[in-house]
C-alpha positions as protocol buffer text, in pm:
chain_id: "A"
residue {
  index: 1
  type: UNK
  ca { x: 11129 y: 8424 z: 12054 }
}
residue {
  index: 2
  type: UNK
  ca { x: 10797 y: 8551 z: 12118 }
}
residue {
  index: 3
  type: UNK
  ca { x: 10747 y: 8505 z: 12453 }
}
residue {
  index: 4
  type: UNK
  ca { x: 11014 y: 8800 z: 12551 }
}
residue {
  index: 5
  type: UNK
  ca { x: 10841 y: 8987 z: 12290 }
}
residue {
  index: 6
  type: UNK
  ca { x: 10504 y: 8938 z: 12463 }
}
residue {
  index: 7
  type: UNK
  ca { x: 10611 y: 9004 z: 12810 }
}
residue {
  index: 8
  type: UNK
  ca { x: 10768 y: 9334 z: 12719 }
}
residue {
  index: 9
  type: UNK
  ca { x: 10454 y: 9428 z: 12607 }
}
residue {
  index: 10
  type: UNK
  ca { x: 10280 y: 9282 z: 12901 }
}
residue {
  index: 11
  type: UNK
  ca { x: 10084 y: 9032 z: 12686 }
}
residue {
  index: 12
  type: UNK
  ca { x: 10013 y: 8778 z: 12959 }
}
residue {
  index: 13
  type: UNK
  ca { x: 9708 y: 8674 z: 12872 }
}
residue {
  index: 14
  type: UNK
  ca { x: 9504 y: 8551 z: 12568 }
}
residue {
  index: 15
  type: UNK
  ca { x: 9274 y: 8820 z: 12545 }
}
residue {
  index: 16
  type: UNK
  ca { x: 9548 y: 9064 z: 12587 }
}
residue {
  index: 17
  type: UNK
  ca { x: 9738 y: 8897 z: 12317 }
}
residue {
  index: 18
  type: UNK
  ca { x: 9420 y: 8873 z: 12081 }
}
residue {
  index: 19
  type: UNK
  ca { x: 9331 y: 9215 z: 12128 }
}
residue {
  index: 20
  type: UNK
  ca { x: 9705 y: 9298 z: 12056 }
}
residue {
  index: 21
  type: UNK
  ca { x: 9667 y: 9135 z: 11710 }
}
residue {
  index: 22
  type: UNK
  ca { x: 9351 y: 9373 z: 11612 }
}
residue {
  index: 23
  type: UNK
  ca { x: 9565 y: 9675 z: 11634 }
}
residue {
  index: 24
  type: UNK
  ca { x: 9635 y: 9838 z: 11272 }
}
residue {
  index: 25
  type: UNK
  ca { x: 10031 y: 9682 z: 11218 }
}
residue {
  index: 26
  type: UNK
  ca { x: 10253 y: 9799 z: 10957 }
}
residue {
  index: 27
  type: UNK
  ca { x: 10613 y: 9653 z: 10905 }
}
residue {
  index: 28
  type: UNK
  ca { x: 10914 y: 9772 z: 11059 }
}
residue {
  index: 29
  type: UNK
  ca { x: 11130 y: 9742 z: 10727 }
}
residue {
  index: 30
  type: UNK
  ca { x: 11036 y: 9887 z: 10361 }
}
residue {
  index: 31
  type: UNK
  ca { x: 10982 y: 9580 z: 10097 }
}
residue {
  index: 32
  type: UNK
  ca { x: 10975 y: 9790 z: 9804 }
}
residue {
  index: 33
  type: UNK
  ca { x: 11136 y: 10050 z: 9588 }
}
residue {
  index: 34
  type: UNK
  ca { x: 11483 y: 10257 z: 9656 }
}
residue {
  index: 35
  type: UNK
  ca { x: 11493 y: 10200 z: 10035 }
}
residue {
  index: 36
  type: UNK
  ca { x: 11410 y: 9828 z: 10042 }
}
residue {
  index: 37
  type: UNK
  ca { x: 11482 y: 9700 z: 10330 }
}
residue {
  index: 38
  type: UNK
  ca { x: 11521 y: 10013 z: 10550 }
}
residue {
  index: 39
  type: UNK
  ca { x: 11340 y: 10087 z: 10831 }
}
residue {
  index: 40
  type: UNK
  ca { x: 11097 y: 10334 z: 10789 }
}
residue {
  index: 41
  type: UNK
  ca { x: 11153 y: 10469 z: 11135 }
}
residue {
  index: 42
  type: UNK
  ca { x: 11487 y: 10587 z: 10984 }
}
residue {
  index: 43
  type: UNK
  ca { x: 11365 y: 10869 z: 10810 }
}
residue {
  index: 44
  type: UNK
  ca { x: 11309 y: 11053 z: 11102 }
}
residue {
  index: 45
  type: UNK
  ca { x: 11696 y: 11144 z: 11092 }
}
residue {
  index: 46
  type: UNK
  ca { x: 11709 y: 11080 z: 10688 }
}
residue {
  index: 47
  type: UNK
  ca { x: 11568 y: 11374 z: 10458 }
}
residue {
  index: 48
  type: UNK
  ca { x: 11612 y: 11176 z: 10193 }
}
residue {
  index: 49
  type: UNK
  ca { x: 11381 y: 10896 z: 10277 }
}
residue {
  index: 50
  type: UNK
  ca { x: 11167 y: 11132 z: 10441 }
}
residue {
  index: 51
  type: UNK
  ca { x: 11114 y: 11295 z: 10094 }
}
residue {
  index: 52
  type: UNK
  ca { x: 11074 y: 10958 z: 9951 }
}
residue {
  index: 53
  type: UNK
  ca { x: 10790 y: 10861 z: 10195 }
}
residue {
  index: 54
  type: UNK
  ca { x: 10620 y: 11190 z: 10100 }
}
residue {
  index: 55
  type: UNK
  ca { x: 10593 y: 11098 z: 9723 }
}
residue {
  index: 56
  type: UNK
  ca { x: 10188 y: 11220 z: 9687 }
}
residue {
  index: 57
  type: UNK
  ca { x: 9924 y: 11004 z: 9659 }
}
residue {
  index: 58
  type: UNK
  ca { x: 9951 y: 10733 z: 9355 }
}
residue {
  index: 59
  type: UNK
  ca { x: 9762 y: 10430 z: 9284 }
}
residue {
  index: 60
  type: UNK
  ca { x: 9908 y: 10163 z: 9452 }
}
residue {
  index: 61
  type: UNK
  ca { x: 10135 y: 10412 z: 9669 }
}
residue {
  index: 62
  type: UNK
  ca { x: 9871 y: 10398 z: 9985 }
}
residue {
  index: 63
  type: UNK
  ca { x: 10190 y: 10198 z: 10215 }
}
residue {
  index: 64
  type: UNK
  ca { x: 10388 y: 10497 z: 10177 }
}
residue {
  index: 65
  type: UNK
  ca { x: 10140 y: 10744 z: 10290 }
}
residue {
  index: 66
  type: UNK
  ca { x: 10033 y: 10519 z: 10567 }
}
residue {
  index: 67
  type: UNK
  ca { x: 10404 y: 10520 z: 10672 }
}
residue {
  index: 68
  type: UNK
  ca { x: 10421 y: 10843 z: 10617 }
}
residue {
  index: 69
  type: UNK
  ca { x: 10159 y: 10923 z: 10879 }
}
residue {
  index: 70
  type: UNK
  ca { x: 10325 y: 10713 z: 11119 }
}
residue {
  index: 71
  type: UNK
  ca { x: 10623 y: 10865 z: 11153 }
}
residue {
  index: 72
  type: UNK
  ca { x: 10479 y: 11198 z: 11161 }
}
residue {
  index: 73
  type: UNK
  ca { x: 10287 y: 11111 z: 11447 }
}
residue {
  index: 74
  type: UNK
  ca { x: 10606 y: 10921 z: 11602 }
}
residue {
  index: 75
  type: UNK
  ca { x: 10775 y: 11297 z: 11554 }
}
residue {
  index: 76
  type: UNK
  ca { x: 10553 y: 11498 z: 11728 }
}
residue {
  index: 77
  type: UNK
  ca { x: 10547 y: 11262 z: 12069 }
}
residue {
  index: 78
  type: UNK
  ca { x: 10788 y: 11376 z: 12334 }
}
């Protein structure tokens, strides 16, 4: 299962892998709250969760503005 993962990425090598593992990683799918189990990435096309992502800054909220920033940046590359 990884392997195919790691070639598409053109892991083929331990440092590449390694250095692959430092990046900053968030998950693909929400764990929490009204859209468990969605994936975040779907709020590019969903106002809804988009609104819910923007909730502003709470204790203990950081994940969502995190995600938050991710997908902005995701919307504003071509």
């Amino acid at each position: 299962m990884l392997r195919p993962l790691a070639e598409k990425r053109g892991l083929d090598t331990w440092e590449k892998i390694v250095n692959f593992t430092k990046d900053e990683w968030f998950p693909s799918r929400l764990s929490f709250g009204k859209f468990k189990g969605r994936l975040y990435q779907e709020a590019r096309e969903d106002a809804e969760l988009w609104s819910w992502l923007r909730i502003p800054e709470k204790p203990g909220f950081r994940v969502r503005s995190a995600l938050k920033a991710k997908i902005s940046s995701a919307k504003q590359t071509p």
